[in-house]
PyMOL Python script that loads the backbone (N, CA, C, O; Angstrom):
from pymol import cmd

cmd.read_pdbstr("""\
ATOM      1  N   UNK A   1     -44.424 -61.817 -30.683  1.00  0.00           N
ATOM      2  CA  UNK A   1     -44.261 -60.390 -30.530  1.00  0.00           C
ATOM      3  C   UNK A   1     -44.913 -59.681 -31.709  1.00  0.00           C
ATOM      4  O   UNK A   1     -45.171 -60.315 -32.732  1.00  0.00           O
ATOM      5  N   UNK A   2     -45.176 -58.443 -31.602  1.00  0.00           N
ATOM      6  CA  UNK A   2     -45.946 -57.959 -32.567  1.00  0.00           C
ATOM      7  C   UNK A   2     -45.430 -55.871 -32.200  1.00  0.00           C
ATOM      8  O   UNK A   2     -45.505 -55.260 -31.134  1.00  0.00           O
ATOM      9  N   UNK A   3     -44.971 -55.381 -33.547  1.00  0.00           N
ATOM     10  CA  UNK A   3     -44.744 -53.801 -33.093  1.00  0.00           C
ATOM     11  C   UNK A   3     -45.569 -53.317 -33.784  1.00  0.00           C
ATOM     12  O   UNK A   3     -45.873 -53.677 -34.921  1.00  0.00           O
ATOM     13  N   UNK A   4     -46.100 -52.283 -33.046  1.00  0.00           N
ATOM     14  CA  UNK A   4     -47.187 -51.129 -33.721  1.00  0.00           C
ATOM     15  C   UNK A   4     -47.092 -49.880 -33.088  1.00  0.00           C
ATOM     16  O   UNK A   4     -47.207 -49.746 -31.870  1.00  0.00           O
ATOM     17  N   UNK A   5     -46.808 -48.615 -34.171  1.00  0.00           N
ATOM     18  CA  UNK A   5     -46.515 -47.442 -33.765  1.00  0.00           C
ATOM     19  C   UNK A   5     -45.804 -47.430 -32.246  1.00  0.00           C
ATOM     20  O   UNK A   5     -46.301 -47.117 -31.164  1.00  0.00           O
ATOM     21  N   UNK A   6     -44.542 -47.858 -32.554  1.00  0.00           N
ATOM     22  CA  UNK A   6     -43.307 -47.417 -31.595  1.00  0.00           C
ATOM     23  C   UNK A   6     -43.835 -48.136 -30.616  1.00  0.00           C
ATOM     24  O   UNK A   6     -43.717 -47.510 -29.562  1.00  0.00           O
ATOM     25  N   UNK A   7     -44.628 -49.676 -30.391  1.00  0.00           N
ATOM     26  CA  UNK A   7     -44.606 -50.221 -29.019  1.00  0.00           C
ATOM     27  C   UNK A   7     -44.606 -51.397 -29.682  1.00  0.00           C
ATOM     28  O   UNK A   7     -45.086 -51.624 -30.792  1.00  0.00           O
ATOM     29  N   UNK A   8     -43.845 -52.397 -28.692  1.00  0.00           N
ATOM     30  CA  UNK A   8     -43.500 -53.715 -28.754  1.00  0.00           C
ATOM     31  C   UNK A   8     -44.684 -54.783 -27.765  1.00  0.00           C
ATOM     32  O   UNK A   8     -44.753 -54.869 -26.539  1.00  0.00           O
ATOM     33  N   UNK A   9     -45.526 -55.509 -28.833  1.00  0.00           N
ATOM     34  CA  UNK A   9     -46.486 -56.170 -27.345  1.00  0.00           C
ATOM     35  C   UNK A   9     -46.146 -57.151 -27.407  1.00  0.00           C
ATOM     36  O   UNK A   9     -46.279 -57.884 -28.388  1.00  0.00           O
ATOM     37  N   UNK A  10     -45.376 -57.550 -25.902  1.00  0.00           N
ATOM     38  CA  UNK A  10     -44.595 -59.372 -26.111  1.00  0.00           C
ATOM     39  C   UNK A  10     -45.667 -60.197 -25.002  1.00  0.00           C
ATOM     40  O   UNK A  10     -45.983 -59.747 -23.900  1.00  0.00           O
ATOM     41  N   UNK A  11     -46.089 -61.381 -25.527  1.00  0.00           N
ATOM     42  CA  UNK A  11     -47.203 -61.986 -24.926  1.00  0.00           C
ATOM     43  C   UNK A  11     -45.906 -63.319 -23.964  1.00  0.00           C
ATOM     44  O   UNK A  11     -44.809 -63.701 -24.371  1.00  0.00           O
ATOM     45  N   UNK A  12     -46.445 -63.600 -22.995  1.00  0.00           N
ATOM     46  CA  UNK A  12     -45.646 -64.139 -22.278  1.00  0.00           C
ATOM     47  C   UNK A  12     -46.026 -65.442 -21.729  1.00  0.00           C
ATOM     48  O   UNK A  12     -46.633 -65.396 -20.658  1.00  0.00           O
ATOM     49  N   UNK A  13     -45.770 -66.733 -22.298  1.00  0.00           N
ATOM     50  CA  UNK A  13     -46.573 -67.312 -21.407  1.00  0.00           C
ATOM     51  C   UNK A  13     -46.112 -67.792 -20.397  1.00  0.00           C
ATOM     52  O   UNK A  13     -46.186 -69.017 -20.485  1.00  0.00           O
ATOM     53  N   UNK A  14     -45.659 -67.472 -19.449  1.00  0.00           N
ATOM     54  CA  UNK A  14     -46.086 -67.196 -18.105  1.00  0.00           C
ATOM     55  C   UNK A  14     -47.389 -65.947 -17.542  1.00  0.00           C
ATOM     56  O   UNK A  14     -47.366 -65.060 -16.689  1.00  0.00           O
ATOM     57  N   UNK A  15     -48.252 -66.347 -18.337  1.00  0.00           N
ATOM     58  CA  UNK A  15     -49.439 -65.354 -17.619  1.00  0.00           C
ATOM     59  C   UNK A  15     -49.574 -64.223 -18.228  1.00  0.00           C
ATOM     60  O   UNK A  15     -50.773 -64.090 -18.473  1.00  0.00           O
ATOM     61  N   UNK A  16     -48.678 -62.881 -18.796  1.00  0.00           N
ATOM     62  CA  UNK A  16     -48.781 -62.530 -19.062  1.00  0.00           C
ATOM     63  C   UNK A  16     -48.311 -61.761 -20.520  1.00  0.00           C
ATOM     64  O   UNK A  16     -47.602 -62.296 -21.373  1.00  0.00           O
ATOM     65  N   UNK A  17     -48.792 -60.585 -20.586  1.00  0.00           N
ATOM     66  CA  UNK A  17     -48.589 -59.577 -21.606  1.00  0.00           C
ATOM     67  C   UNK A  17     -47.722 -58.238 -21.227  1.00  0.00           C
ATOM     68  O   UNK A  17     -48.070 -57.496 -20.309  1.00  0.00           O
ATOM     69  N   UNK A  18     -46.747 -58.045 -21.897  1.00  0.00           N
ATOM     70  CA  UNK A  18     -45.959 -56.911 -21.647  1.00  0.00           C
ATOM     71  C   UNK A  18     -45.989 -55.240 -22.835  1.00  0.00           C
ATOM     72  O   UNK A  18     -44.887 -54.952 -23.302  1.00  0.00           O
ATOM     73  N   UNK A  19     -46.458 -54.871 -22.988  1.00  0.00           N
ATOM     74  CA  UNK A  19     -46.051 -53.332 -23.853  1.00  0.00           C
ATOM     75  C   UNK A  19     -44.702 -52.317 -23.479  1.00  0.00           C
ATOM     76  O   UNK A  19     -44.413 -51.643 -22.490  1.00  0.00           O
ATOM     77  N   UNK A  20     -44.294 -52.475 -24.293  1.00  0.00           N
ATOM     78  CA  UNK A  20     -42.133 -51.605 -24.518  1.00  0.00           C
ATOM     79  C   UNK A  20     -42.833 -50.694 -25.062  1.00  0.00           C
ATOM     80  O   UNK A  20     -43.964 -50.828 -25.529  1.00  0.00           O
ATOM     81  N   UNK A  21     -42.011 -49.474 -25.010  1.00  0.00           N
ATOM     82  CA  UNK A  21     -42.188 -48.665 -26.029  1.00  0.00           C
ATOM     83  C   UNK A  21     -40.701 -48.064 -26.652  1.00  0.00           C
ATOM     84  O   UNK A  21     -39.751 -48.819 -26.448  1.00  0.00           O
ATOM     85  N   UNK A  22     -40.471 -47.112 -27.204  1.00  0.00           N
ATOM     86  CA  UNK A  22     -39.408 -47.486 -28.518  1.00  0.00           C
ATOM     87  C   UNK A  22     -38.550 -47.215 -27.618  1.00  0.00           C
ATOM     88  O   UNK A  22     -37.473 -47.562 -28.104  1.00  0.00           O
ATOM     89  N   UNK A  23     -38.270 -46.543 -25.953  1.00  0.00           N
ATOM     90  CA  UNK A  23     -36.872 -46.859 -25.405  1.00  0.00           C
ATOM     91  C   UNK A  23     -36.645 -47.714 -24.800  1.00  0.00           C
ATOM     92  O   UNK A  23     -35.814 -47.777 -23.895  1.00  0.00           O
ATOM     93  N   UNK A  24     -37.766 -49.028 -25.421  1.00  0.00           N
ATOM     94  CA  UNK A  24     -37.306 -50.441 -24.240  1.00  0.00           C
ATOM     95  C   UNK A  24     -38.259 -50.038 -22.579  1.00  0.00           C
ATOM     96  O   UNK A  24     -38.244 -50.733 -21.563  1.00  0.00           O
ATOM     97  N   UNK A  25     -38.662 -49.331 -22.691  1.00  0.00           N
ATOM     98  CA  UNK A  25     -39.502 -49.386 -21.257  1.00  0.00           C
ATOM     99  C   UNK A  25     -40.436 -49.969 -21.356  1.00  0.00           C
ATOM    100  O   UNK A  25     -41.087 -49.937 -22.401  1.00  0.00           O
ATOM    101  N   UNK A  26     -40.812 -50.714 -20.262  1.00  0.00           N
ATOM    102  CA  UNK A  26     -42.687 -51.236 -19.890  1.00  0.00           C
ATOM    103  C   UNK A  26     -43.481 -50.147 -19.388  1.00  0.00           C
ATOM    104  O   UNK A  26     -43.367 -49.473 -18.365  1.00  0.00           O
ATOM    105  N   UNK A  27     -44.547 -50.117 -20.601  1.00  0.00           N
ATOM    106  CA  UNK A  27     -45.275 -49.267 -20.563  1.00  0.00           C
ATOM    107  C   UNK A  27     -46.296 -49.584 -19.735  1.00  0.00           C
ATOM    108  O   UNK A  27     -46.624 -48.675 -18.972  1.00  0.00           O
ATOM    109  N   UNK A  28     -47.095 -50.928 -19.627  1.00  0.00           N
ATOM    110  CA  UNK A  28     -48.086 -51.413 -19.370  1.00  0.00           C
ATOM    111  C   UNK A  28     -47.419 -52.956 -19.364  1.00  0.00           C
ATOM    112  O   UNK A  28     -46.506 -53.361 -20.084  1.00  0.00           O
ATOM    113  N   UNK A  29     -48.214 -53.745 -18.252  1.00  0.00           N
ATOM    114  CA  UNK A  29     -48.183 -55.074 -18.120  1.00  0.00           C
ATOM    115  C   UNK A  29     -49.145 -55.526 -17.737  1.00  0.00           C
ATOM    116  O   UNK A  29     -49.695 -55.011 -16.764  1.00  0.00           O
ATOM    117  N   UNK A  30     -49.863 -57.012 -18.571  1.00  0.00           N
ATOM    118  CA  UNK A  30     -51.267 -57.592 -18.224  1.00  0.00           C
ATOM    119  C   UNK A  30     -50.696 -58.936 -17.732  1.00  0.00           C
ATOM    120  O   UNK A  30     -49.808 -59.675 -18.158  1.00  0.00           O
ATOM    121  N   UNK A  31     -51.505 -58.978 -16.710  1.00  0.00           N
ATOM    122  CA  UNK A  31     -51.390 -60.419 -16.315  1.00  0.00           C
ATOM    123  C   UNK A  31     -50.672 -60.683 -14.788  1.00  0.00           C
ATOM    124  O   UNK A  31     -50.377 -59.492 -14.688  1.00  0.00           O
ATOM    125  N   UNK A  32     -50.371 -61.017 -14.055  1.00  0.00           N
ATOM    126  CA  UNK A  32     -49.985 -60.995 -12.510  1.00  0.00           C
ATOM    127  C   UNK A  32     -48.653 -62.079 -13.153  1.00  0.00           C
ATOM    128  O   UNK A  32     -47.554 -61.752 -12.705  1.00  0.00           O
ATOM    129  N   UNK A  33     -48.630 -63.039 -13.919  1.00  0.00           N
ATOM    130  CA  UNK A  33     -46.940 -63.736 -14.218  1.00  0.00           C
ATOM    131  C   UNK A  33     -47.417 -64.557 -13.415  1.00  0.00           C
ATOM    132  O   UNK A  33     -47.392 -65.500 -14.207  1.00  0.00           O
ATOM    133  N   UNK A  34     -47.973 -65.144 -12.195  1.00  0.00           N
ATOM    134  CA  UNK A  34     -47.837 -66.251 -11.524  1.00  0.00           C
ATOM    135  C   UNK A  34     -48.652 -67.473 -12.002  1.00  0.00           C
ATOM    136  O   UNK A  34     -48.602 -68.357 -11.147  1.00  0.00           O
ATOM    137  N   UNK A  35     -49.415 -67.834 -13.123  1.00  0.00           N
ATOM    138  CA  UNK A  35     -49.425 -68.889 -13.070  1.00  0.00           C
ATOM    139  C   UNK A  35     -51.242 -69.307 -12.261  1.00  0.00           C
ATOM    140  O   UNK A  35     -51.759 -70.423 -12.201  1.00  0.00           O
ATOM    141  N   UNK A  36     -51.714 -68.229 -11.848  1.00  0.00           N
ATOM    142  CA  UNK A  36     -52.859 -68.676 -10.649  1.00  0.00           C
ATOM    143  C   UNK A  36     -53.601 -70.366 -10.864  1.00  0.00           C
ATOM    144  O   UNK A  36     -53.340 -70.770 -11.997  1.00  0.00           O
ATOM    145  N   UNK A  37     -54.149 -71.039 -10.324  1.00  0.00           N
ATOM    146  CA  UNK A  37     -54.543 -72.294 -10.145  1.00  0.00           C
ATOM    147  C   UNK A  37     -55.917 -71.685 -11.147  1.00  0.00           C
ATOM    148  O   UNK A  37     -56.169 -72.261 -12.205  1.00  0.00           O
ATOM    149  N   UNK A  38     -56.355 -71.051 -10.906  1.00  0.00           N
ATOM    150  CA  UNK A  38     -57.731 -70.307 -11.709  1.00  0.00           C
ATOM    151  C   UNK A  38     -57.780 -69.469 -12.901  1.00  0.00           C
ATOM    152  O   UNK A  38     -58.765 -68.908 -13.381  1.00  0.00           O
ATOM    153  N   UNK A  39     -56.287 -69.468 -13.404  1.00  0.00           N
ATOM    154  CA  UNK A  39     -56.207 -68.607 -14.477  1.00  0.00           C
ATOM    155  C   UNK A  39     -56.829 -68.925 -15.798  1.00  0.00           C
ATOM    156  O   UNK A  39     -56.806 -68.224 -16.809  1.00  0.00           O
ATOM    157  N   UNK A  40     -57.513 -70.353 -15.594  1.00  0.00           N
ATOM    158  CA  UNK A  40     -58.476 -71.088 -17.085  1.00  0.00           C
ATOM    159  C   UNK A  40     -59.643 -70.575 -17.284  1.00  0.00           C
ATOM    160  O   UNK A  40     -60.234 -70.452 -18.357  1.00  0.00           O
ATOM    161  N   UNK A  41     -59.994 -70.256 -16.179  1.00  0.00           N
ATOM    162  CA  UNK A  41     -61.489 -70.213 -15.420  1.00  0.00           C
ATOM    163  C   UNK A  41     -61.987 -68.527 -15.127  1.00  0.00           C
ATOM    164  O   UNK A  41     -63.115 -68.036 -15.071  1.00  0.00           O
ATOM    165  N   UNK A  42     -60.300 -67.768 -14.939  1.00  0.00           N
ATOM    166  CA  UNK A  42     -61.354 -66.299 -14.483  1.00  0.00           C
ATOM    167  C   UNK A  42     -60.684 -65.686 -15.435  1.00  0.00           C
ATOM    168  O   UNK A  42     -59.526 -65.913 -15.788  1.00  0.00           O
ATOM    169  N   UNK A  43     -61.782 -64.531 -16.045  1.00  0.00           N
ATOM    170  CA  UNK A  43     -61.447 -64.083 -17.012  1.00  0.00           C
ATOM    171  C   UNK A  43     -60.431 -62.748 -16.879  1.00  0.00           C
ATOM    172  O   UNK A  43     -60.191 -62.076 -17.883  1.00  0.00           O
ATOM    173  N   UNK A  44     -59.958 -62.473 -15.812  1.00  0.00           N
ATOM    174  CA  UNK A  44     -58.864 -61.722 -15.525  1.00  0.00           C
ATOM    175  C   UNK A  44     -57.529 -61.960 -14.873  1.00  0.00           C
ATOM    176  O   UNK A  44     -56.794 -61.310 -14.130  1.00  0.00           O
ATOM    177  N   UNK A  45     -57.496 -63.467 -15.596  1.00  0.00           N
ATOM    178  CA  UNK A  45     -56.322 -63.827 -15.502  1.00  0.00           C
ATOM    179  C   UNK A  45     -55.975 -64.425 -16.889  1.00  0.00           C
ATOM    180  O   UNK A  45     -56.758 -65.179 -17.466  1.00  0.00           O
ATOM    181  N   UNK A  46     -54.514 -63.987 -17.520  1.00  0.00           N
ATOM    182  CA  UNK A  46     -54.131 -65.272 -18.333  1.00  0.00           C
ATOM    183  C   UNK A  46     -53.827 -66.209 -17.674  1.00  0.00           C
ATOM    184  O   UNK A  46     -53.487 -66.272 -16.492  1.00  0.00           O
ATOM    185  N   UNK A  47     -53.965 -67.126 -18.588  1.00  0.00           N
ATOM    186  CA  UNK A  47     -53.209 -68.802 -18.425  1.00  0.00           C
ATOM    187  C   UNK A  47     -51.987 -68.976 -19.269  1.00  0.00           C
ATOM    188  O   UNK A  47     -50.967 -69.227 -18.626  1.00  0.00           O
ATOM    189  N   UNK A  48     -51.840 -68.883 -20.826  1.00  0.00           N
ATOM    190  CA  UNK A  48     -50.563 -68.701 -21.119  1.00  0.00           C
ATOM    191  C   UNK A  48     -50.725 -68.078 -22.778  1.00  0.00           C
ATOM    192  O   UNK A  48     -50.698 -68.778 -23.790  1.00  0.00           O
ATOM    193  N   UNK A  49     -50.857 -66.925 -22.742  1.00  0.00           N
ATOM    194  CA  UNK A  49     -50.746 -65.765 -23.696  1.00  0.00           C
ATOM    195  C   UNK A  49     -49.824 -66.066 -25.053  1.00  0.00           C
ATOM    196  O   UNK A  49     -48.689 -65.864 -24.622  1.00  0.00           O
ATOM    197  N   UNK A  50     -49.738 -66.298 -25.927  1.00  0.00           N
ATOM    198  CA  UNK A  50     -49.229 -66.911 -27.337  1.00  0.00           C
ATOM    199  C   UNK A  50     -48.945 -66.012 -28.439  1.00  0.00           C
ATOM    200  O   UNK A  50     -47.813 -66.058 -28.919  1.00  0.00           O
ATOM    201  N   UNK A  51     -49.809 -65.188 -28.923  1.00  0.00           N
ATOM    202  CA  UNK A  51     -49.461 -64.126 -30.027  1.00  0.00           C
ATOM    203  C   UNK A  51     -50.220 -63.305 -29.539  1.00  0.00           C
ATOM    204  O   UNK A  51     -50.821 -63.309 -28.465  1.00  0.00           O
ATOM    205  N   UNK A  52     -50.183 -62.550 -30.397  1.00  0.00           N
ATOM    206  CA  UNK A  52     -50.597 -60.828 -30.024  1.00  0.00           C
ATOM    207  C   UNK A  52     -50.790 -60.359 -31.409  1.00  0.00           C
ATOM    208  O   UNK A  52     -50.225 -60.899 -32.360  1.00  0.00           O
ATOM    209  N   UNK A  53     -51.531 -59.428 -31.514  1.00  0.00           N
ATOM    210  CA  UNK A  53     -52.073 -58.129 -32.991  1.00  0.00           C
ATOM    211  C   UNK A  53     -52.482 -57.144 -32.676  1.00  0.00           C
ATOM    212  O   UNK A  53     -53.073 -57.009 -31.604  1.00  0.00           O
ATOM    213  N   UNK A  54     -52.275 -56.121 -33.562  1.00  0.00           N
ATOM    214  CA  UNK A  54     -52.658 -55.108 -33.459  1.00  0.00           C
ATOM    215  C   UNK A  54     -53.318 -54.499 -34.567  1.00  0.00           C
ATOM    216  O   UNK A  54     -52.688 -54.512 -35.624  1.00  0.00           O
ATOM    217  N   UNK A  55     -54.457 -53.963 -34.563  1.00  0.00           N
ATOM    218  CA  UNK A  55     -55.256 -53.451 -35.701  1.00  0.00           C
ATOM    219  C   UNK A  55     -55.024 -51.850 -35.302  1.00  0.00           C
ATOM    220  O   UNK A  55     -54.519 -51.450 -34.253  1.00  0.00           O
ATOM    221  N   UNK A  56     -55.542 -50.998 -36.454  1.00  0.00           N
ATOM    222  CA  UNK A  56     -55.624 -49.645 -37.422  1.00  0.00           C
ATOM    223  C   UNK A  56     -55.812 -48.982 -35.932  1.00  0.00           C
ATOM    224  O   UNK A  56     -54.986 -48.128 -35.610  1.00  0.00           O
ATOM    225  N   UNK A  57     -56.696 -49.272 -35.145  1.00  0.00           N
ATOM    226  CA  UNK A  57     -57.266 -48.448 -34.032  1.00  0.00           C
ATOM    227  C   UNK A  57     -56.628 -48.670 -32.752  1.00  0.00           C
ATOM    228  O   UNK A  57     -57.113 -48.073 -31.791  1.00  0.00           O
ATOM    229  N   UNK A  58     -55.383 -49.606 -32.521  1.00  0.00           N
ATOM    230  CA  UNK A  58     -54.153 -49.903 -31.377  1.00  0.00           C
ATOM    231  C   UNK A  58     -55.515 -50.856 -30.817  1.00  0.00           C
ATOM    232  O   UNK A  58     -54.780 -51.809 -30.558  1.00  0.00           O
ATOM    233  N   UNK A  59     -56.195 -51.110 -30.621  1.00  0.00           N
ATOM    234  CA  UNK A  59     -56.673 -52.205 -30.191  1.00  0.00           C
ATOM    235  C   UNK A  59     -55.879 -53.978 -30.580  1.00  0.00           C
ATOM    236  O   UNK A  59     -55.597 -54.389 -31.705  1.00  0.00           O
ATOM    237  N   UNK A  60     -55.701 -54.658 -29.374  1.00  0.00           N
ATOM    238  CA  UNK A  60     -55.039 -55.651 -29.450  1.00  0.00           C
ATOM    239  C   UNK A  60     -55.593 -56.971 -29.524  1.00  0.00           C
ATOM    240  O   UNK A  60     -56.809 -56.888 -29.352  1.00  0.00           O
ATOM    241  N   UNK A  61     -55.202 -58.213 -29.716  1.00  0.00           N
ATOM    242  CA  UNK A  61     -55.818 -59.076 -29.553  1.00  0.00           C
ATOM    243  C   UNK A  61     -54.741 -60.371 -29.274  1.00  0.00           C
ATOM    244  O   UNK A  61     -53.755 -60.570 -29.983  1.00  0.00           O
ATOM    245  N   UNK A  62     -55.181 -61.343 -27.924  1.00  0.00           N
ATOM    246  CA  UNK A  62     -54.431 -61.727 -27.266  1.00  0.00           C
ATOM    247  C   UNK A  62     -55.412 -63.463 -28.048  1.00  0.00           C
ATOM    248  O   UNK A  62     -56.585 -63.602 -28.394  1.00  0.00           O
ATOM    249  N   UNK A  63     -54.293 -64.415 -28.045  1.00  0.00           N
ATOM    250  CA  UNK A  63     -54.591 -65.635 -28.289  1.00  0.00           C
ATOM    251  C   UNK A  63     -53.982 -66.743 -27.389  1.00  0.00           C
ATOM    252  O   UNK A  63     -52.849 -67.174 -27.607  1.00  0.00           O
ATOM    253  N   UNK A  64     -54.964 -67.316 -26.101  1.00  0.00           N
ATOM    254  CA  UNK A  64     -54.066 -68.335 -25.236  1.00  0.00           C
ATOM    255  C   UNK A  64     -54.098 -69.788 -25.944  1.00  0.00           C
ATOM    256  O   UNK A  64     -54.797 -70.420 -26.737  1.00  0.00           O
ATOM    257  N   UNK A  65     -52.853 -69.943 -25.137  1.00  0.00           N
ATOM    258  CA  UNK A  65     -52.668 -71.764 -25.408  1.00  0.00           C
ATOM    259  C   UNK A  65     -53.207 -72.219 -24.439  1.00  0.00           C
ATOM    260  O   UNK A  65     -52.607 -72.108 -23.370  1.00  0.00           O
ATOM    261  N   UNK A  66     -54.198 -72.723 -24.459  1.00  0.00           N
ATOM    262  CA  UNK A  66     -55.067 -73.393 -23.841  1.00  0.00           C
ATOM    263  C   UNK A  66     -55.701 -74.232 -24.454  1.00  0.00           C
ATOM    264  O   UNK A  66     -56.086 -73.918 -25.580  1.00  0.00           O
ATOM    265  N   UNK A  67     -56.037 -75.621 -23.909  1.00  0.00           N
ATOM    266  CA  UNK A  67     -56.797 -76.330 -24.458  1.00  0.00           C
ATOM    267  C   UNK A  67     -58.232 -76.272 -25.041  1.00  0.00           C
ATOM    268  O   UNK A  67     -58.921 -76.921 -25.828  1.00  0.00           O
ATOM    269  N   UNK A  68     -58.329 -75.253 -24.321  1.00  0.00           N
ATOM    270  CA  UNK A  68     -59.848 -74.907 -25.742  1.00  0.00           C
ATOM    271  C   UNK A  68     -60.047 -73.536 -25.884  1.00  0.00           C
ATOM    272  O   UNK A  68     -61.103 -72.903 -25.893  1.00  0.00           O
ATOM    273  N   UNK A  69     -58.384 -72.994 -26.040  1.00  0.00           N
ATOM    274  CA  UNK A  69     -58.688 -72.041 -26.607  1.00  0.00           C
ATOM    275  C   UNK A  69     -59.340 -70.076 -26.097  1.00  0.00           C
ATOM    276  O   UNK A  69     -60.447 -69.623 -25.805  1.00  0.00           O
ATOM    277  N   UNK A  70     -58.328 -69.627 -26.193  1.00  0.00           N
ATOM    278  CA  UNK A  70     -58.967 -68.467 -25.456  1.00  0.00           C
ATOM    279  C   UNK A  70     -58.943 -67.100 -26.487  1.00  0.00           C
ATOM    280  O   UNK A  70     -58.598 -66.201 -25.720  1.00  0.00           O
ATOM    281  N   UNK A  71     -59.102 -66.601 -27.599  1.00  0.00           N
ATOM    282  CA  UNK A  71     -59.165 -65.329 -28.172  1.00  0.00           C
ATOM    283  C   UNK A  71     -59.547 -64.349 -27.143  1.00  0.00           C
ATOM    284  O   UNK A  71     -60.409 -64.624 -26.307  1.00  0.00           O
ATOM    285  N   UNK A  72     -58.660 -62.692 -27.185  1.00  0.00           N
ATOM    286  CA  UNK A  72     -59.030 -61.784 -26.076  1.00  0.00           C
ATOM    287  C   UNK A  72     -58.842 -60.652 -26.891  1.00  0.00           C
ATOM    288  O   UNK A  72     -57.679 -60.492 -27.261  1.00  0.00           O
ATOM    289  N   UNK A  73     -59.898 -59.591 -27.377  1.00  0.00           N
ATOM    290  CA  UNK A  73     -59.714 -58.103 -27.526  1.00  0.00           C
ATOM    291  C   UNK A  73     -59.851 -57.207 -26.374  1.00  0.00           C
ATOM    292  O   UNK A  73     -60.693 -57.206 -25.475  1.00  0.00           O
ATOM    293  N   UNK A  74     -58.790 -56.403 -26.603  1.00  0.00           N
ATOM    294  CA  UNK A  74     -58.380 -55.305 -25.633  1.00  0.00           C
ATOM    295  C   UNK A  74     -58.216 -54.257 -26.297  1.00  0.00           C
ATOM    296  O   UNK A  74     -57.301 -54.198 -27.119  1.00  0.00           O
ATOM    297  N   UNK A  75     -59.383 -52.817 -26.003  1.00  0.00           N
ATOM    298  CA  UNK A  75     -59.544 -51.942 -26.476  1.00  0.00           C
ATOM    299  C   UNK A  75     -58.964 -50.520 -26.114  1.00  0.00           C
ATOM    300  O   UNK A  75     -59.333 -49.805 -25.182  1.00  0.00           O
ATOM    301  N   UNK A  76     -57.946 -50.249 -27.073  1.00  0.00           N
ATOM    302  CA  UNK A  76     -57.667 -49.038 -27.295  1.00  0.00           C
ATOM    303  C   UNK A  76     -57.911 -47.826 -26.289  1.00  0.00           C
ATOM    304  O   UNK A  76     -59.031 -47.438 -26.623  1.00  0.00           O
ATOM    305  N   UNK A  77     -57.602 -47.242 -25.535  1.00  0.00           N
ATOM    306  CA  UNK A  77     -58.328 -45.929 -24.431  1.00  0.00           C
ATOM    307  C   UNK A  77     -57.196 -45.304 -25.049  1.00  0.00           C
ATOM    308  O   UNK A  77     -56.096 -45.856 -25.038  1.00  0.00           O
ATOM    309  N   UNK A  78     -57.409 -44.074 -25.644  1.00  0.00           N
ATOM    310  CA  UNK A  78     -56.278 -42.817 -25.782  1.00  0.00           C
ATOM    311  C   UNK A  78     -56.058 -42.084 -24.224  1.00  0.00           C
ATOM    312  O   UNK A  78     -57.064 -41.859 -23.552  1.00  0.00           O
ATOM    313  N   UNK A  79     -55.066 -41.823 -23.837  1.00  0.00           N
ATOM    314  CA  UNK A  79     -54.942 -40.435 -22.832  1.00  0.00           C
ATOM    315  C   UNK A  79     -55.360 -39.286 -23.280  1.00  0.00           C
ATOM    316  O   UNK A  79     -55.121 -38.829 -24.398  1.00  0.00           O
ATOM    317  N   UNK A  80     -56.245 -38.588 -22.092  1.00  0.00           N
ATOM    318  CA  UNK A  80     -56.460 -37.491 -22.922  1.00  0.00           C
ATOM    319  C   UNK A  80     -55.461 -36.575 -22.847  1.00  0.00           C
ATOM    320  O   UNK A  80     -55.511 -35.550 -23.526  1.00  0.00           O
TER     321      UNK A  80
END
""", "prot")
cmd.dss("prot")
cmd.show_as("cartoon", "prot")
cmd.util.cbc("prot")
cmd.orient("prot")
């Protein structure tokens, strides 16, 4: 788990990634949770999500357990 400015990003491995924000709501969720047979292979799926960071600019970065390894940045979009 990892908090940055009032959101909680809990990486899940079951597939995915979850974002709380400071009243406990899901703000955002990555990942479908099931597990897909192809989730090694396509790049819009996790396979099993491990830590999480957050840098200066809310941009995140996702690290799978996978056998060789998966680093993932996910960039920041403000609302306008």
């Amino acid at each position: 788990m990892h908090q940055h400015k009032g959101h909680l990003y809990v990486p899940d491995l079951a597939s995915r990634v979850t974002i709380f924000d400071a009243s406990d709501q899901a703000v955002a969720q990555l990942g479908d949770g099931k597990g897909a047979a192809d989730n090694k292979t396509n790049p819009a799926l996790f396979a099993a999500p491990h830590a999480v960071c957050v840098d200066s600019r809310g941009d995140f970065y996702v690290v799978e357990w996978v056998d060789f390894g998966r680093p993932r940045k996910f960039k920041h979009t403000p609302q306008a």
